[in-house]
C-alpha positions in Angstrom: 162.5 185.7 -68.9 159.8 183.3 -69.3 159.7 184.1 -73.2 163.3 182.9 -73.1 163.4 180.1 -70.7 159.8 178.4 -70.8 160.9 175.3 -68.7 162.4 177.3 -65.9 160.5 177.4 -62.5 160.3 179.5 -59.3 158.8 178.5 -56.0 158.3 181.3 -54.0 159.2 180.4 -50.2 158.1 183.8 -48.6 156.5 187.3 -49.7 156.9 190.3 -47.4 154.7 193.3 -47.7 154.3 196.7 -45.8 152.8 199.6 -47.7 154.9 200.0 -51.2 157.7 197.3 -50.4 157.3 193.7 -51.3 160.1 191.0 -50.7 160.1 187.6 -52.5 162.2 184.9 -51.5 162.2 182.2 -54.2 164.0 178.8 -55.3 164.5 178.7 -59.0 165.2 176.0 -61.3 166.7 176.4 -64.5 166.7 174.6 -67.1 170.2 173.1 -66.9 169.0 172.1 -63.9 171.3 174.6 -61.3 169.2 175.6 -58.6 169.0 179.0 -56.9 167.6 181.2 -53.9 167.2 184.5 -55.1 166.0 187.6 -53.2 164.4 190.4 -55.1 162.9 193.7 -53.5 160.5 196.0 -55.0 159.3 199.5 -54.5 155.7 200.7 -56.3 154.7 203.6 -56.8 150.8 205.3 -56.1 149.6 203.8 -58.9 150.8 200.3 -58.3 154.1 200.3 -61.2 157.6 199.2 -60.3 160.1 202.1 -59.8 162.3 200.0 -58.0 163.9 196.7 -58.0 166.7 195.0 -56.3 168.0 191.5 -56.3 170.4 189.2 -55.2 170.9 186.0 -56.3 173.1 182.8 -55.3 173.5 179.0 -56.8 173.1 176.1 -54.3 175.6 174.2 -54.2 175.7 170.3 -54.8 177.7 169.9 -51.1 177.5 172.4 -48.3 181.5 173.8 -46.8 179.7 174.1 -43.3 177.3 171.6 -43.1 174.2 173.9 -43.5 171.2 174.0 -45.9 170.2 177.1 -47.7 167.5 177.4 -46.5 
């Protein structure tokens, strides 16, 4: 992705480890400027190489329905 967007940015908020997991929590900015928090989990293998990878991934909006941030 960074090949194809060069000016957008991630700031990663937390990182989670135990034994072959890792969790990021990240706020991204792309270059249209829409914001997101985004969630991805990984699994590695014995030699250290992704075999697994989930994410989930949601736009901020500009005004909140309840009143609460995103993060």
């Amino acid at each position: 992705m960074q090949d194809e967007y060069p000016n957008k940015s991630i700031e990663f908020v937390r990182t989670i480890a135990e034994g072959n997991l890792v969790a990021l929590h990240t706020h991204q900015t792309w270059p249209s400027d829409q914001e997101y928090v985004t969630m991805d989990f990984f699994r590695f293998d014995e030699n250290g190489k992704i075999v697994e990878h989930w994410d989930a991934m949601q736009e901020i909006p500009d005004e909140s329905a309840n009143g609460n941030l995103m993060y």
